[in-house]
Each structure stands twice: as structure tokens, then as C-alpha cells.
C-alpha positions in Angstrom: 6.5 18.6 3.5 4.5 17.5 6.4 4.0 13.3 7.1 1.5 10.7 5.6 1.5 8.8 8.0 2.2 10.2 12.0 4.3 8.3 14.0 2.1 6.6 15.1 0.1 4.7 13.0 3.8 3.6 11.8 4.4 1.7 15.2 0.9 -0.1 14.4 2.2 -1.4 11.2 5.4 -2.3 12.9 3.3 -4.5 14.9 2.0 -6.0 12.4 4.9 -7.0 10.2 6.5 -8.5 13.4 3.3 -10.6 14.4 3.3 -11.8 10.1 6.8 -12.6 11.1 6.5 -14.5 14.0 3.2 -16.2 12.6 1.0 -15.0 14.8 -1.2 -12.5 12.2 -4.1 -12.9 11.2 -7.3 -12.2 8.6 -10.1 -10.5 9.9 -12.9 -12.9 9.1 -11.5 -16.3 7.9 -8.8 -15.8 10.5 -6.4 -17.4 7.8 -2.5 -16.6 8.3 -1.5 -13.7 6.9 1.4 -14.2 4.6 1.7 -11.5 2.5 3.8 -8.1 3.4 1.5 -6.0 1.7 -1.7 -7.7 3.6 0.2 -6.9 6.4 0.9 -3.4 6.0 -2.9 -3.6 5.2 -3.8 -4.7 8.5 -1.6 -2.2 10.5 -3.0 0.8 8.6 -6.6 -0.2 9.1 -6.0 -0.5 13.1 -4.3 2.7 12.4 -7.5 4.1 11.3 -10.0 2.2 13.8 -7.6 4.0 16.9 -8.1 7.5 15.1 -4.3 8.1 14.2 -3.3 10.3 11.4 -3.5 8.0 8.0 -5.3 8.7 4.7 -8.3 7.3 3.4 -8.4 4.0 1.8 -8.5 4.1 -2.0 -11.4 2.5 -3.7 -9.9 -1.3 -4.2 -11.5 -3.8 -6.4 -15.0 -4.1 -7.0 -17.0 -7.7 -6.7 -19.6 -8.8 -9.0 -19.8 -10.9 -12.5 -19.2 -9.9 -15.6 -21.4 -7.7 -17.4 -24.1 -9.8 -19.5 -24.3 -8.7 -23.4 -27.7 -7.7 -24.6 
């Protein structure tokens, strides 16, 4: 079975779980520490993507918005 993921894009995410590590990671606009392993992986991927490396599309995350209003 062929790779997710090339080599790659995994080096990226390496990256990025040794800057959470160190402290040195951050959020894209608040700029906040990132803490989380998951938000790190996150962050590794999407650099992954913005360099054109071999990764699969985001799947559709939460939506925002309020609740729906009864009529």
C-alpha cells in the first residue's frame, strides 16, 4: 500500500513536535503557545501542505455559528 503521508511532510511535523517541545511553537494568529500534540501535528501538516508535499486534504472540522433559533 502506497504512503499517506511522503517523507516529507513527516520531517515537517517532526519539526513541529520538537519546537512544541522546546516551547518555541506557536498559533497562527493569536501567536499563543501551542501545547497540545495534536495542535502540533496540526501545524506540521498544514506547512506540509503550504510547501506542496504529498498530504491529504483537510477534513471538514467544526463549524462556527449559534444555535439554530426555534420558529
Amino acid at each position: 500500500m502506497a504512503r499517506k503521508y511522503s517523507r516529507s511532510a513527516s520531517k515537517d511535523v517532526e519539526r513541529a513536535m520538537k519546537k512544541r517541545k522546546k516551547g518555541t511553537l506557536k498559533s497562527g494568529r493569536s501567536g499563543k503557545k501551542v501545547k497540545s500534540r495534536k495542535q502540533a501535528i496540526a501545524i506540521g501538516l498544514s506547512e506540509a501542505r503550504k510547501k506542496g508535499k504529498k498530504v491529504p486534504k483537510k477534513k471538514g472540522g467544526r463549524k462556527k455559528g449559534g444555535r439554530k433559533k426555534k420558529s
